[in-house]
ZADO-1210 file (C-alpha; in nm, 4 decimals, padded with zeros to 6 digits):
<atoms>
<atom x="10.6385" y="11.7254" z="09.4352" code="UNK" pos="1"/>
<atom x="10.2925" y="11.5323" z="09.4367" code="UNK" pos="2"/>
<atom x="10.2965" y="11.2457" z="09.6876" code="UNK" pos="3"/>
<atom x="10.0375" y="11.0227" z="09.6264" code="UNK" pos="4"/>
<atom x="09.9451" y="10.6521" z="09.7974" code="UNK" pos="5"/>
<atom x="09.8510" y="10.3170" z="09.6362" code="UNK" pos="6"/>
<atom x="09.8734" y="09.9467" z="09.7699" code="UNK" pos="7"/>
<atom x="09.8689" y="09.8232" z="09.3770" code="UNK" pos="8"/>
<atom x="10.2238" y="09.7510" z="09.3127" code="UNK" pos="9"/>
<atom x="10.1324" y="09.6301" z="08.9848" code="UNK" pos="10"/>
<atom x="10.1048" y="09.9809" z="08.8412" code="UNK" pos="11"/>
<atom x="10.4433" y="10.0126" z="08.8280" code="UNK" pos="12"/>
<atom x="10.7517" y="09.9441" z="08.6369" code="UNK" pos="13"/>
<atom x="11.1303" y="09.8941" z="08.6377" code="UNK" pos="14"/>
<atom x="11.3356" y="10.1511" z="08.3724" code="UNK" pos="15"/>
<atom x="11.5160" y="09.9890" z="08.1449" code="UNK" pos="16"/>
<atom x="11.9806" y="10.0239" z="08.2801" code="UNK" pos="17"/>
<atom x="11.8282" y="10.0398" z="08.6400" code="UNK" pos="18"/>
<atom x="12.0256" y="09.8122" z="08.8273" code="UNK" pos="19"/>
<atom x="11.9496" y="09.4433" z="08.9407" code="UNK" pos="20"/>
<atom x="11.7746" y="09.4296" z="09.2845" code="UNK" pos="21"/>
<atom x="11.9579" y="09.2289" z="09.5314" code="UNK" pos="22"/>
<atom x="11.7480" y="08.9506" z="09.7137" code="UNK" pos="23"/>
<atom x="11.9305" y="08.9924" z="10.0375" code="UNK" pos="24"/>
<atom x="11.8652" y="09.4008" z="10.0384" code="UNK" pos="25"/>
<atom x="11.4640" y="09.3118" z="09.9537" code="UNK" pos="26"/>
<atom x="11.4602" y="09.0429" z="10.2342" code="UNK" pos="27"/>
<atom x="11.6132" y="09.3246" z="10.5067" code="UNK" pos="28"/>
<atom x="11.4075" y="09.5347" z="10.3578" code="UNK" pos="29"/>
<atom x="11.0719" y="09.3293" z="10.3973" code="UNK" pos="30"/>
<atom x="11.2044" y="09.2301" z="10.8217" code="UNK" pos="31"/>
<atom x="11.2405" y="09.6507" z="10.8484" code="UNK" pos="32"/>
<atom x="10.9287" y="09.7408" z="10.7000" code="UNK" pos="33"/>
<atom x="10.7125" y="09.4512" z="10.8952" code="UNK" pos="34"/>
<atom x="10.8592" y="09.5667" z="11.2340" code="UNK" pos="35"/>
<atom x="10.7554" y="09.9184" z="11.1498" code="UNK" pos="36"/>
<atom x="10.5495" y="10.0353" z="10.8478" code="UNK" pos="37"/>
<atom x="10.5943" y="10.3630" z="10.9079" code="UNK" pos="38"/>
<atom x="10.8765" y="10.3756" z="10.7565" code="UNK" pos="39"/>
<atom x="10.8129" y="10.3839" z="10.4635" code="UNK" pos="40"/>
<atom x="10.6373" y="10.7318" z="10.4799" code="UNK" pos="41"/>
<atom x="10.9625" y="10.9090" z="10.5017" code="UNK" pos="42"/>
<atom x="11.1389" y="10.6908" z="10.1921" code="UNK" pos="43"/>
<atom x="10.8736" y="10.6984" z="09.9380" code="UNK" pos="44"/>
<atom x="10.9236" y="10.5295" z="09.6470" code="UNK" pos="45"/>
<atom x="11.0102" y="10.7883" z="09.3435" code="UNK" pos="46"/>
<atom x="10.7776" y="10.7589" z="09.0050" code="UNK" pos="47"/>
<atom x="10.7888" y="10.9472" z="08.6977" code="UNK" pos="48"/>
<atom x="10.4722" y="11.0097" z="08.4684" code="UNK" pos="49"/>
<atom x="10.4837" y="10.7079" z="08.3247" code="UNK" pos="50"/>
<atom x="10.4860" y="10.4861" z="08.6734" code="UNK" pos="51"/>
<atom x="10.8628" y="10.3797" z="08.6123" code="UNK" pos="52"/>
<atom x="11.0362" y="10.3439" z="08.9200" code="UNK" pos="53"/>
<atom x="11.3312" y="10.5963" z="08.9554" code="UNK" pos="54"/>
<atom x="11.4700" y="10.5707" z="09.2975" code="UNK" pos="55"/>
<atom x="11.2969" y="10.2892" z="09.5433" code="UNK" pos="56"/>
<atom x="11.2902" y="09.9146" z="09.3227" code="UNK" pos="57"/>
<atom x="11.4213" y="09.7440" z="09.6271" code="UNK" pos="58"/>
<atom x="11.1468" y="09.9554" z="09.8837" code="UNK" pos="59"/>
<atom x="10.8693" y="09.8299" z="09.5888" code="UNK" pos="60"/>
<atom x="10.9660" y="09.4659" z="09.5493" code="UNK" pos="61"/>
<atom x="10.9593" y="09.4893" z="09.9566" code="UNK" pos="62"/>
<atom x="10.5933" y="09.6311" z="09.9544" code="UNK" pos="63"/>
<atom x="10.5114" y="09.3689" z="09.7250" code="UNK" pos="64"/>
<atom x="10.6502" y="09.0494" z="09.8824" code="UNK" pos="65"/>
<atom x="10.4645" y="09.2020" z="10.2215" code="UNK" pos="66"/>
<atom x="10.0983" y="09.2188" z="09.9957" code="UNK" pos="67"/>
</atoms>
């Protein structure tokens, strides 16, 4: 596994039959992640070659409401 950083959320995208996110999830998600951004270190967000989001959409729309 390659783990790599980037505060461009924009790269990324959603795979088509992923589920919906769930606005109450993102918003708990957002309180967590402000009160301690470390956090996120040890959930990272899972990517495939082609920047689609595999496991993590809720984590990423998180990250980007907190940009």
């Amino acid at each position: 596994m390659h783990i790599q950083t980037t505060e461009d959320y924009n790269l990324f995208t959603r795979i088509k039959g992923n589920r919906a996110t769930n606005k109450a999830h993102i918003s708990r998600l957002v309180q967590a992640i402000s009160q301690n951004a470390e956090m996120i270190k040890y959930t990272p967000i899972v990517v495939n070659e082609n920047h689609e989001v595999i496991d993590g959409q809720h984590r990423l729309e998180a990250l980007s409401a907190l940009s």
